[in-house]
C-alpha positions as CSV (number, residue, x, y, z in Angstrom):
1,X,109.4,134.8,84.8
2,X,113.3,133.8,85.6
3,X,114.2,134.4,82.4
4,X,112.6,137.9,81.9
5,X,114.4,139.0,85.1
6,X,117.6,137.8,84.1
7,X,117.3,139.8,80.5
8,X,115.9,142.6,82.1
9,X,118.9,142.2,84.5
10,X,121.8,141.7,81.6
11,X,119.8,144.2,80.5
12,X,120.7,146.6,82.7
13,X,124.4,145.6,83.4
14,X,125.1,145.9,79.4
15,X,124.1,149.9,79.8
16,X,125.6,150.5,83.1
17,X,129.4,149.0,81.8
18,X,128.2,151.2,78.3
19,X,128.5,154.5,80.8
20,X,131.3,153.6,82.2
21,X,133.7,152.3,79.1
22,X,132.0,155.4,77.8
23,X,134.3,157.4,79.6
24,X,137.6,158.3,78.4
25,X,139.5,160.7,76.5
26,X,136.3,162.9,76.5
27,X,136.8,163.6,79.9
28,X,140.3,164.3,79.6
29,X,141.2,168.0,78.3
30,X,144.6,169.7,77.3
31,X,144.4,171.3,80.8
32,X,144.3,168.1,82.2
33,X,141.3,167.5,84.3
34,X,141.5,163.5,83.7
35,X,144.1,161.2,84.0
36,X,145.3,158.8,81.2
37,X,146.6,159.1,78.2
38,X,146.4,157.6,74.4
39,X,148.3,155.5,73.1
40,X,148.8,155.4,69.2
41,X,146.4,152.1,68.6
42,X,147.5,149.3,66.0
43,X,144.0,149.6,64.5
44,X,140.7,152.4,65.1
45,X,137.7,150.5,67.1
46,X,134.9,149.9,65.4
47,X,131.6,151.2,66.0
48,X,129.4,149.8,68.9
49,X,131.3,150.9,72.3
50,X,134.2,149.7,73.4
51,X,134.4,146.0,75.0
52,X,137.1,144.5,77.5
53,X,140.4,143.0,75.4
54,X,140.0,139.3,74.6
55,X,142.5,137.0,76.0
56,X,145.0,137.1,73.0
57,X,145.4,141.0,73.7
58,X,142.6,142.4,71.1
59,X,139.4,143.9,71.3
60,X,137.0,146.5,69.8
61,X,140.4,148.3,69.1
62,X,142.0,146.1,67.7
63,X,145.8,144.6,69.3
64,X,147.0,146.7,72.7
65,X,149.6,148.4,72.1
66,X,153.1,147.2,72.7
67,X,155.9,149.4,74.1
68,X,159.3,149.2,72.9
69,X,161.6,146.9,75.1
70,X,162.8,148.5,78.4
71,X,160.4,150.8,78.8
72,X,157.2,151.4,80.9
73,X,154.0,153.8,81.3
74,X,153.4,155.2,84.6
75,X,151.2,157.5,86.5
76,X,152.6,159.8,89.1
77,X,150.4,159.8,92.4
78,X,152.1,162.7,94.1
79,X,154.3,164.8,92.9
80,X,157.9,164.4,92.2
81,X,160.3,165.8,94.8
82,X,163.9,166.3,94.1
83,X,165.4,162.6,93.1
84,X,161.7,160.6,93.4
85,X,158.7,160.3,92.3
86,X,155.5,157.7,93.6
87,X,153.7,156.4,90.3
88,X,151.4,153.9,89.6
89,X,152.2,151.4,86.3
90,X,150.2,152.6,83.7
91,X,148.0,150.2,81.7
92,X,146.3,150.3,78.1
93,X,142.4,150.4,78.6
94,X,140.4,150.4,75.1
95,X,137.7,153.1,74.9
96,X,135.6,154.5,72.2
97,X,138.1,157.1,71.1
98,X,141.4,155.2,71.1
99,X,143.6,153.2,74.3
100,X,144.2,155.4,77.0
101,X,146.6,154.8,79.8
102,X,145.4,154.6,83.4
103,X,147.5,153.9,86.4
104,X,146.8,151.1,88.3
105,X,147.2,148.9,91.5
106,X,149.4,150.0,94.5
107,X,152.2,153.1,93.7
108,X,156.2,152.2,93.5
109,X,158.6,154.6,95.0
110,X,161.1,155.7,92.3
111,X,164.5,157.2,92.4
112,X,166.1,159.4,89.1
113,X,169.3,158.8,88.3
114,X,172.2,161.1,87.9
115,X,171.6,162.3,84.4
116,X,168.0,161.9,83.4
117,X,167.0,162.7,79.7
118,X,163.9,164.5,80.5
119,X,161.0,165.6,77.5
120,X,157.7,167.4,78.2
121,X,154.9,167.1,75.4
122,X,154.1,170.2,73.7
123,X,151.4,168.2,71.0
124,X,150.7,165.6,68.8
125,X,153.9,163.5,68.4
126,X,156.1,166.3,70.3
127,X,158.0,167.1,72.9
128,X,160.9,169.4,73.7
129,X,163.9,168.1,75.9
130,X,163.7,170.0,79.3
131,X,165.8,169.9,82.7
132,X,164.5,167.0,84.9
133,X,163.6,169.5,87.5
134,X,161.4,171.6,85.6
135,X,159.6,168.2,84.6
136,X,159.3,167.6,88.1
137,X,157.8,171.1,88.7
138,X,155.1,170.6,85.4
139,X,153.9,167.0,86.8
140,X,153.6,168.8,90.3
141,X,151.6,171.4,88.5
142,X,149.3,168.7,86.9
143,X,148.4,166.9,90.4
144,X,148.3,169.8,92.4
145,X,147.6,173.6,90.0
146,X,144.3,171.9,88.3
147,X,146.4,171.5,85.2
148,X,147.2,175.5,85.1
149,X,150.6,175.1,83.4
150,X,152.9,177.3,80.9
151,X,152.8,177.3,77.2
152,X,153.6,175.7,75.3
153,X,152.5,172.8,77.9
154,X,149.6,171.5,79.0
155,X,148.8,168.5,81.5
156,X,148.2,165.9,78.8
157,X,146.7,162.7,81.5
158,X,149.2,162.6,83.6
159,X,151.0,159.5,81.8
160,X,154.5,159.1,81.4
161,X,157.4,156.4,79.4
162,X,159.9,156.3,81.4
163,X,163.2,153.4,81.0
164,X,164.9,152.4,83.9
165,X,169.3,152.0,84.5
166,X,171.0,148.9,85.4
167,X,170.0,150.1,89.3
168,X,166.4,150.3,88.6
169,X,166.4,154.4,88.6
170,X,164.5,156.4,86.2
171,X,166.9,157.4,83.2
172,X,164.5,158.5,80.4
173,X,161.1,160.6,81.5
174,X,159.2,161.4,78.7
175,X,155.6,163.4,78.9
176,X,152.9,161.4,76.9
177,X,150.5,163.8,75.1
178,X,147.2,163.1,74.4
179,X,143.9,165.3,72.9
């Protein structure tokens, strides 16, 4: 009788992490209603749900990706004000469609440097080269507008690459765009 409870019970944990993995990109729309955002995977996932990564960094999709040195993925909380922004580090998270970045743990208090290459995404593989401050106006827009935005934009999960300076301020800021 043990045993039939405990399938019954593995049972029932396999279909409630199913729903949840399940969600993803799906929920995320060019307007922006989600947060996260794809990363190019080394290799497409293969049919049966997505499962967590293995210890050596590969699952159901294959390796996670890796960024190039210096730089990180992060997800602003609030929105940037002139010279700062709160973001969470963003971290690949494999799902049915693709990986998707998702800030996590507690938000770090950033600072811009003087000159700050800025790009916003405007599609796949895209993005035009902007003034810092109107970045900081379209990720304000994201959090705060619903995602309401103007072409060609759109509030693609909220996930940016940013590198840092020798003084830990953000010198690169580049939108990452995602379906």
């Amino acid at each position: 009788m043990k045993t039939i409870h405990r399938f019954i019970s593995a049972l029932a944990l396999v279909a409630a992490l199913g729903s949840v993995t399940a969600c993803g990109p799906e929920e995320d729309t060019a307007a922006g209603s989600g947060s996260g955002a794809s990363a190019q995977p080394s290799e497409k996932q293969t049919a049966g749900g997505a499962s967590a990564d293995k210890a050596d960094g590969t699952g159901e999709c294959g390796k996670a990706p890796k960024l190039p040195t210096g730089h990180k993925m992060i997800e602003p909380v609030e929105p940037p004000s002139k010279g700062s922004m709160s973001a969470k580090d963003a971290k690949p998270t494999c799902t049915p469609n693709d990986w998707i970045y998702h800030g996590e743990g507690k938000a770090k208090y950033y600072l811009f440097a003087e000159q700050v290459k800025a790009e916003l995404a405007t599609g796949p593989g895209s993005t035009k080269t902007v003034p810092v401050g109107e970045l900081w106006a379209h990720a304000g827009d994201c959090l705060t507008n619903g995602g309401a935005v103007k072409e060609p934009y759109s509030c693609s999960g909220n996930i940016y690459d940013i590198t840092l300076d020798s003084e830990g301020k953000v010198k690169t800021i580049k939108e990452i765009w995602h379906p």
